[in-house]
Steps between C-alpha positions, in 0.01 A plus 500: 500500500758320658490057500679247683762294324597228721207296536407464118813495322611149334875408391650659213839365385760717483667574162221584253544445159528691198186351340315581815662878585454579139183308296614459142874541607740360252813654605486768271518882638185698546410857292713765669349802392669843553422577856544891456200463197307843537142498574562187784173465713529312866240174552436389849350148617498430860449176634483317799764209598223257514370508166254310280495527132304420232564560164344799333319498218691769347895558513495676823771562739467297757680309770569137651623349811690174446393332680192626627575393763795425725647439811738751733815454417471375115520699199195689323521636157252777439490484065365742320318428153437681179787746553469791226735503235623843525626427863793726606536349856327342819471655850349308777432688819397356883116621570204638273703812323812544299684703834906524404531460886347169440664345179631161512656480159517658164593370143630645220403303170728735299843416714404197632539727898338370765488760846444348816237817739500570825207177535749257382582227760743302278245198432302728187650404186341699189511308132518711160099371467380683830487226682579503894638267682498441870713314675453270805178714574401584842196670676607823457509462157148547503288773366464686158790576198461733234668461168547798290554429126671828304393423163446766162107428557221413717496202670229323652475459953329224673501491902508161704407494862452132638595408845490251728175489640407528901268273679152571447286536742078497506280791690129556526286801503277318738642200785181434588198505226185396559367238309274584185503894548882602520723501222864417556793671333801290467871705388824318381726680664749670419454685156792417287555624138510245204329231731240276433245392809335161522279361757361166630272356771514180633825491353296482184438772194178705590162403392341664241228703713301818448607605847856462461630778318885586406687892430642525161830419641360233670659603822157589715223223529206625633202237616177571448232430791736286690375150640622246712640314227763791407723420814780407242768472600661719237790515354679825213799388273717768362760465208710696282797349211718466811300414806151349663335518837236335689318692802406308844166339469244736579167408660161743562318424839153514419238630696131358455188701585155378534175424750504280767233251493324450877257318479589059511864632473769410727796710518826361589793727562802340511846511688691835310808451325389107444329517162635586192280542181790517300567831400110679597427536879123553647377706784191551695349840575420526866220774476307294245612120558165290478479252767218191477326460835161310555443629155525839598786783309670724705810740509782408714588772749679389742895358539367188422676476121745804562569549070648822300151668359639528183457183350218313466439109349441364182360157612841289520761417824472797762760633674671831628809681348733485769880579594762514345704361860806657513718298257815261555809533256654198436798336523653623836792546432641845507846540471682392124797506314590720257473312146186319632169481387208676726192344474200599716140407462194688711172317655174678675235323567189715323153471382475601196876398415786777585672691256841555563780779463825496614748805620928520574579761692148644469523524104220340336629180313318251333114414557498127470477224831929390449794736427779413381881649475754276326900533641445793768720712637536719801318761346209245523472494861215682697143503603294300262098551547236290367157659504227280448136708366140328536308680217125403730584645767724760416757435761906449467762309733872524450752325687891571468806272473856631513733381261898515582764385199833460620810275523679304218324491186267232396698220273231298362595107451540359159 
């Protein structure tokens, strides 16, 4: 599993020393035993660039990036630990496999050799401990790298794969529960190995609740029996030894059921898209709404209050899911330089609130109200739709805005 090294990669000096290349170093030469010794078994430990580590509780093989971090274009040292004492040589090899095709470099404790493979790019330097070095890394330094240790025993393997993590992003098994009979299923997405999953509400930890209930990995939250008091918003955090995340905040729309009282009730149903309950939304049923007359209760038939029949009040504000309107992108402008910074943010006017979803070129992009592309380039231009979703009444407007980036590039001021 491949992870990105440019966005989570700190400085590293170049020129390492010899007390941090080699722990214990004192300038005298290592063991060189005999590398033709008879009986020579092959160890493999394969390892990702981005690697944690933690110190074992036994002597095991195991390797460290120095630092654990670092930035594109700086040095990493990846230093391996608790090297057997019979060692005849180190191999390190591009990917999850010792493959000849891809060796970067071999050494020879014996004559002191080293062989440059057909993965060497001239910034891989190989030390008589093991140790790799890589110079002035770059992304496509990324991904796994085996080292093979010939040695006249067994060795001990251990496998890193940390990464740079992805945005993560909540979804529901239900957009629209209904209040004290549905339960809601909540997913941090996506599933990442070696990741641990923490959420909040409110921007707060959760509550401890006999409704709320976390997986083992704590990545699904499931709600028992929602209410209207479960609106959230919520929020998942993600983090691994190299990376975190946040998600968007995530809010439930609630829907309330109950009985319409008729009798010395007046019902008042107000202007749609003007109230917000802040994050729940009410509705009125039209075959059974309960209207007080002379003290008499009766079913409205007529056009009179023309409201979706599938919701019905729970005895707050009344009003009718309506819209979305077809939404505005904002700014205006359309045309930009290449360099520049593209920055467009969508609006509908909806009742309950619109959910939004963007597309380029009629490939889904991100579902949140603003998108954003930093320094754009030709490639960027197109047709950019924003399509705006009213979960009530189950209806979607999109509206289109051509983008064109030409001319001189973008210098921005300092």
């Amino acid at each position: 599993m491949e992870g990105l090294l440019n966005t989570f990669l700190v400085p590293q000096p170049p020129g390492l020393p010899p007390s941090l290349l080699f722990p214990g170093y004192a300038g005298n030469p290592l063991p060189r035993p005999g590398w033709g010794h008879t009986g020579m078994d092959t160890g493999s430990l394969t390892i990702s660039l981005l690697t944690f580590w933690n110190p074992p509780t036994t002597a095991q093989l195991t390797v460290e990036s120095v630092p654990p971090n670092a930035a594109e274009g700086k040095d990493v040292l990846l230093r391996v630990h608790n090297l057997p004492g019979d060692l005849l040589g180190c191999n390190w090899f591009r990917g999850e496999t010792a493959n000849t095709s891809h060796q970067i470099l071999s050494y020879v404790v014996d004559t002191q050799v080293t062989t440059p493979g057909p993965a060497h790019s001239g910034r891989e330097t190989i030390y008589p401990n093991g140790s790799l070095l890589f110079q002035r890394v770059t992304l496509n330094d990324t991904g796994n790298y085996t080292l093979q240790i010939p040695v006249a025993s067994d060795t001990q393997s251990r496998r890193f794969t940390f990464f740079e993590l992805p945005k993560p992003i909540i979804t529901s098994n239900n957009s629209d529960p209904l209040e004290n009979a549905d339960p809601v299923v909540l997913t941090c997405e996506p599933q990442t190995q070696s990741t641990s999953y923490l959420w909040s509400v409110n921007r707060k930890s959760l509550p401890v609740s006999a409704r709320l209930q976390l997986s083992l990995d704590n990545r699904t939250l499931t709600i028992h029996r929602v209410t209207r008091n479960d609106t959230g918003p919520y929020e998942c955090g993600t983090q691994n030894p190299v990376s975190a995340g946040r998600s968007d905040p995530f809010t439930l729309n609630v829907l309330c059921e109950g009985s319409p009282t008729c009798e010395g009730t007046q019902v008042t149903v107000s202007d749609p898209g003007s109230v917000n309950t802040g994050g729940f939304w009410l509705g009125l049923s039209q075959t059974s709404l309960g209207l007080s007359s002379e003290g008499q209760c009766g079913t409205n038939t007529d056009q009179e209050l023309p409201l979706p029949s599938d919701y019905i009040t729970c005895g707050f504000i009344l009003f009718a899911p309506d819209g979305p309107d077809a939404p505005t992108i904002s700014p205006s402008d359309s045309h930009y330089r290449p360099g520049a910074s593209l920055r467009l943010s969508c609006h509908a006017a909806s009742n309950p609130p619109a959910r939004y979803s963007w597309l380029i070129n009629g490939r889904p992009q991100t579902s949140t109200q603003e998108l954003f592309i930093p320094n754009v380039t030709v490639n960027d231009s197109g047709a950019y739709t924003c399509v705006a979703s009213n979960s009530g009444t189950r209806l979607s407007k999109t509206t289109v805005k051509t983008i064109t980036v030409s001319g001189k590039p973008f210098l921005p001021a300092f």
